[in-house]
N, C-alpha and C positions, 0 to 999 in steps of 0.2 A: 437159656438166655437168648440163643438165638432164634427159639423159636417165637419167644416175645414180642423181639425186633420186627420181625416180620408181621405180626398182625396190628403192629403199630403204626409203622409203614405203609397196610393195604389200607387201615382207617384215615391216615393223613390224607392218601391218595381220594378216597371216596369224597369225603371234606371237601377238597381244594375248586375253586371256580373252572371254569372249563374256559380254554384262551381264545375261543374263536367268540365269544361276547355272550355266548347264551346265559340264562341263568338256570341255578341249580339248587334243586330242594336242598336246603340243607335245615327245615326241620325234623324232628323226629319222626319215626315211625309207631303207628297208634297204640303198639305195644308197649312202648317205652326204652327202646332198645337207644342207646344215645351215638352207638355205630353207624346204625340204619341208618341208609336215606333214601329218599323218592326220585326215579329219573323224574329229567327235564321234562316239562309240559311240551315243547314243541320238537321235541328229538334228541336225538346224541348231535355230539361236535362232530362227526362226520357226516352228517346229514344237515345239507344247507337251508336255515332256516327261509319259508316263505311267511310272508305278514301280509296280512289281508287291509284290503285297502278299505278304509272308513267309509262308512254308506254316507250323504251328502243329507245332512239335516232339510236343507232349502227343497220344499216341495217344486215340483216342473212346472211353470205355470205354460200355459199353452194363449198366445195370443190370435185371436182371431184380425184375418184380416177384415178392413172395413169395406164394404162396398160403395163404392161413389158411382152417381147417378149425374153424369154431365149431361148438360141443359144442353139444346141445340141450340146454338145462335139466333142471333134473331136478322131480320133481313134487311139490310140498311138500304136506301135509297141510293144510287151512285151520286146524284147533285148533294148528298152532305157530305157524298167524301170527297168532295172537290174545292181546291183549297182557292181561297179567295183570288180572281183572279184582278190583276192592276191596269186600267187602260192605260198604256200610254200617250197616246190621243187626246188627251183629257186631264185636265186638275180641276180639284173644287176650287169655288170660288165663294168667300163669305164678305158680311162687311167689317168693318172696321172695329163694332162691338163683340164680333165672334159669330153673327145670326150667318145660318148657311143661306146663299143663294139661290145660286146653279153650280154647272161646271162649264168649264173654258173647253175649246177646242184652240188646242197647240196646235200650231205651226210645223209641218213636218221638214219644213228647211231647216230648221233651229232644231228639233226636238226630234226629229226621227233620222241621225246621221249614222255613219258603222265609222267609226274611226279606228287606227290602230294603235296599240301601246306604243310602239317607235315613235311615231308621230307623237303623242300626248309626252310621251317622256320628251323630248327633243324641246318639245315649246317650253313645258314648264320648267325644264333648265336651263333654258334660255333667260325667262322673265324672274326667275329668281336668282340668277348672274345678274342682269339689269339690277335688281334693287341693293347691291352692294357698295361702298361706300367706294371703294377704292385709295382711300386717304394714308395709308399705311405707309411707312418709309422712316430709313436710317441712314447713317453718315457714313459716308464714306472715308479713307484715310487722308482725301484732300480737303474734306467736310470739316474734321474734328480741328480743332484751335491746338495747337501747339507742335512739339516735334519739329522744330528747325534746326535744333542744332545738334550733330549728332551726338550719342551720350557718350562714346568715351572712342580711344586712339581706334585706327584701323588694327595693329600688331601690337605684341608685347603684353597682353591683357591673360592671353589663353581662352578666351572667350571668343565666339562668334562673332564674326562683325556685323555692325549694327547701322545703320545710316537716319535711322527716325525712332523715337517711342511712339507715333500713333500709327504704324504695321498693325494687320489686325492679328497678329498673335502678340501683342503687347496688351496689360493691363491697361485698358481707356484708352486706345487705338479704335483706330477705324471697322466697320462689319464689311466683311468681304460678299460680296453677291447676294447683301442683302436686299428686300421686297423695297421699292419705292412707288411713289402713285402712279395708281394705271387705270385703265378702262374695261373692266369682264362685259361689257354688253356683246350678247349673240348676236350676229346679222340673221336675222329669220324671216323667210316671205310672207309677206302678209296673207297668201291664200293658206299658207301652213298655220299660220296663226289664227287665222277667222275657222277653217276648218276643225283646228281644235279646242277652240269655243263650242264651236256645234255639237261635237262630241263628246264634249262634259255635260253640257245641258240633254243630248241625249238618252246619258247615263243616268241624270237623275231624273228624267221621266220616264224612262223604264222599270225605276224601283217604286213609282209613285209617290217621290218626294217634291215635287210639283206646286205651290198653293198659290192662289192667287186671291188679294184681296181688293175691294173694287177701289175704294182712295184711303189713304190716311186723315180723313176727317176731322182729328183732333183738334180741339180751340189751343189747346197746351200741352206741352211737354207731359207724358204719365208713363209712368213705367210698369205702374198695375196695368193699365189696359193693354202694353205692349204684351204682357206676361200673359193674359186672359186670351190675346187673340194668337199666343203661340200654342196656348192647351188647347183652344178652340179647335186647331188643326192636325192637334199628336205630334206636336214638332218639337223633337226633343235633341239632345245631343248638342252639335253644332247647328247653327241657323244662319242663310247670308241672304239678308234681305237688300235688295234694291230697290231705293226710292230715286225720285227725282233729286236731283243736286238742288234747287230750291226749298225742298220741303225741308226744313229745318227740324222742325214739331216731330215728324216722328223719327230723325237721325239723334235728337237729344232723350228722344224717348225708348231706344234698343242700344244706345249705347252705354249705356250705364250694364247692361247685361252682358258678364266674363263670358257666355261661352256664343255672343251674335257677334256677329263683324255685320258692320253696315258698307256699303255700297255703289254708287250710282252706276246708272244705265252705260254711261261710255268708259266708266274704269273696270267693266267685268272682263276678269279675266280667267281662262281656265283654271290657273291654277287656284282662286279662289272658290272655285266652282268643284274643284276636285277637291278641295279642303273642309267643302263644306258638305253637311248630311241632307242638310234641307236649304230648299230654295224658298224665299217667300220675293213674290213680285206685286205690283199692282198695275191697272187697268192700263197705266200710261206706261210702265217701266217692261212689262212683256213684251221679249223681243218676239217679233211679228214681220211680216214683208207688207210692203204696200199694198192695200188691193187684200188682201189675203182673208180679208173677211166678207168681202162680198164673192167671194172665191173663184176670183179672177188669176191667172194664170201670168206673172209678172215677166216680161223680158231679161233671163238672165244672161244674155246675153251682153258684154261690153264695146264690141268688137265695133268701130265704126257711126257710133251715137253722135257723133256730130255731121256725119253726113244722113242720119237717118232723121235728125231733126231739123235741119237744112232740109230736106226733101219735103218733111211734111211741113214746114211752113211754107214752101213754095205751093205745095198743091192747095194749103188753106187761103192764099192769097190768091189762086186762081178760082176758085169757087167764089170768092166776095168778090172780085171784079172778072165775069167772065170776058168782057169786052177788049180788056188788055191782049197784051201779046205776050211771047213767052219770053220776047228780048226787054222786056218792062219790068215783066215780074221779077227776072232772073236778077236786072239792077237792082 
């Protein structure tokens, strides 16, 4: 019996899976023996199995690089790479239906100044102080109607004492230090103020926004024409044209357009000059010095014009009567 036991036992044993994961013949042997069995294909449990790593289906593909063949440039002329340069010196000048002219020679008293930012800052907050109403104002506790009679005893209340309801910590009381009408006009010297005229119109002939047109010629009012002779000149954005204060025809004919402000010669101010991207002027409204187109060299001098015009009429009266005396002339 017991020897039984025991070949029962060594057949179980042979049987059983092996624990470390391999697997184990456990068909017969060719003979027929139902004992038998076949070792492991890849070894015994104390021998660590290795597993071959799967050859990769995807052929290598091999890319070739390309060769690129770069062109030599080509040789450019230095004058087309030279970017448009802007006289400041100069603005076109067309007429009134948009045909080009010529061009103007500016003024280098007006159009050729260096001014500084302090400066331009300083005017234009001045003259846009000046256009302020001023008119603003509130009552004060002697202002407001009521409040004579005090609202209740001095003691006995447990309350504060009170002498008036219009204190301005009372509901409908008077404003304490509140804004009443006043004057913001800057005092500014007028050479600070002409100089930064000059300066602004400087600036816009330096960027050659500049145009001049020779008259406003129009019979009537049109606002197509006004619009044709702004394309005529690429003037886009804002536009500040100056006409003459008389020329009605073309102030009713740019005004109807949201982005022009119109004008005249003696209301130019900087700060509308800074305001604006283009200038459009005509043949009369272009500020100019006297003399300055036969280019003649003006006296800018102030200093003493009344004794220097005294003097030359005294010499022109001695030239038409040389015979007099100087105590004749002089009466």
């Amino acid at each position: 019996m017991t020897g039984e036991t025991d070949e029962n036992e060594q057949a179980d044993e042979g049987s059983a899976p092996i624990e470390d994961g391999t697997e184990t013949a456990a068909a017969t042997s060719p003979t027929g023996d139902a004992g038998a069995t076949e070792p492991a294909a890849h070894g015994t449990a104390d021998e660590p199995v290795e597993l071959a790593e799967p050859e990769s289906a995807e052929p290598e593909l091999e890319l070739a690089e390309p060769e690129l063949e770069l062109a030599e440039p080509e040789s450019v002329e230095p004058s087309e790479l030279e970017a448009v340069e802007v006289d400041p010196h100069r603005a076109p000048r067309r007429s009134a239906e948009g045909a080009a002219l010529d061009s103007v020679d500016l003024d280098p008293y007006y159009f050729d100044v260096d001014c500084s930012v302090a400066l331009l800052h300083q005017v234009v907050t001045a003259q846009l102080a000046a256009r302020r109403a001023g008119t603003q104002s509130t009552r004060t506790r002697a202002e407001v109607s009521g409040g004579g009679a005090k609202p209740f005893r001095q003691k006995g209340t447990g309350r504060a004492r009170q002498g008036s309801t219009r204190a301005p910590h009372w509901s409908g009381g008077g404003v304490a230090l509140g804004p009443k009408p006043r004057s913001y006009v800057q005092r500014t010297p007028k050479k600070m103020v002409a100089l930064a005229l000059r300066g602004a119109l400087s600036d816009r002939a330096r960027l050659g926004r500049v145009c001049v047109v020779d008259a406003f010629d129009w019979e009537s009012p049109s606002t197509r024409r006004a619009v044709q002779l702004l394309g005529a000149f690429g003037a886009s954005r804002r536009v500040l044209v100056v006409t003459e204060r008389e020329d009605e025809v073309a102030q009713r004919s740019f005004r109807n357009l949201p982005y022009v402000q119109v004008s005249t010669r003696g209301e130019l101010a900087a700060y509308d000059v800074l305001r604006a991207d283009w200038l459009l002027f005509s043949d009369a409204t272009l500020p100019r010095r006297a003399g300055a187109d036969e280019g003649a060299e003006p006296d800018r001098s102030r200093r003493g014009g009344a004794r220097r015009r005294a003097a030359a009429a005294r010499d022109l009266a001695a030239d038409q009567s040389p015979s007099a005396s100087p105590e004749e002339v002089s009466a």
